[in-house]
N, C-alpha and C positions, 0 to 999 in steps of 0.2 A: 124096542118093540119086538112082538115074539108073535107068529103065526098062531091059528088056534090049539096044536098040539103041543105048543110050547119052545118050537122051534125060533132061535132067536130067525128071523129077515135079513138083518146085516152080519153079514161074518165078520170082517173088516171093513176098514177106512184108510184108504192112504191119503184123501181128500174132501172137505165137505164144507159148500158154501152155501149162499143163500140168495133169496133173487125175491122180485116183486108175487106178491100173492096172486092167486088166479083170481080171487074173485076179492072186490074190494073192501077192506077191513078185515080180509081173513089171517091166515098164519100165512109166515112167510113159505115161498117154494124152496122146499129145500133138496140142493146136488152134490150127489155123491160119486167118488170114484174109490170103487172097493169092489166088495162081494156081497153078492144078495146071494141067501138062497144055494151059497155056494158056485155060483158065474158071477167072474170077475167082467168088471166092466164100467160104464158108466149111465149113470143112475138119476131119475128126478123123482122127489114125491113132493104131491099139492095137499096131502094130509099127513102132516105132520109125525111123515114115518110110516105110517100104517099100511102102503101098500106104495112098490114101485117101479116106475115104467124106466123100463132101460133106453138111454138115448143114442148108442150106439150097435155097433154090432161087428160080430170075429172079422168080416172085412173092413171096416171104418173103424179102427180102433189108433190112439195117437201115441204111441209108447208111454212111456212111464209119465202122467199127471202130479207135478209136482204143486200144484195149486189149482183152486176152480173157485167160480162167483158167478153170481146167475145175477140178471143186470136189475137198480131197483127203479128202473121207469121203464121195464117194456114188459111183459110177463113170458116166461120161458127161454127168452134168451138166458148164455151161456156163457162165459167166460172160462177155457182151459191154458193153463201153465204147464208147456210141455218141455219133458226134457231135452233139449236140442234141437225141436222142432219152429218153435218163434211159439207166438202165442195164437191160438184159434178163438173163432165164436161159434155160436151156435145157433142158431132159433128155430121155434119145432112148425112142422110140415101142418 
């Protein structure tokens, strides 16, 4: 996906899973840990790409994400695979 001046959204991926849709029958939610936009970080979008809200932030960040899965019975929850860390969850506020 590319913003409207043509700019891609994603810069990279080191990680990208997928999780129950917001609303039901839709596309799935799909999370990212990479680069939007050029901030690295970690990522959810509920439209399939087109715009995305970051779910952490430079304090709360889990070192290197060696995998990620967004859960498919709860919507928003998070599943991260971190490097050395065990494995976290997440569910949005």
């Amino acid at each position: 996906m590319k913003q409207e001046n043509g700019t891609p959204l994603v810069d990279s991926a080191g990680a990208v899973g997928f999780g129950m849709p917001k609303s039901p029958g839709g596309y799935p939610t799909v999370y990212l840990a990479g680069s939007v936009a050029g901030v690295w970080g970690t990522y959810r979008s509920d439209d399939v790409g087109a715009t995305w809200q970051r779910i952490d932030d430079p304090q709360h960040q889990f070192g290197w994400l060696h995998c990620l899965t967004g859960d498919q019975r709860q919507y928003g929850r998070v599943y991260l695979g971190t490097g050395g860390r065990g494995i976290l969850y997440g569910d949005p506020r």
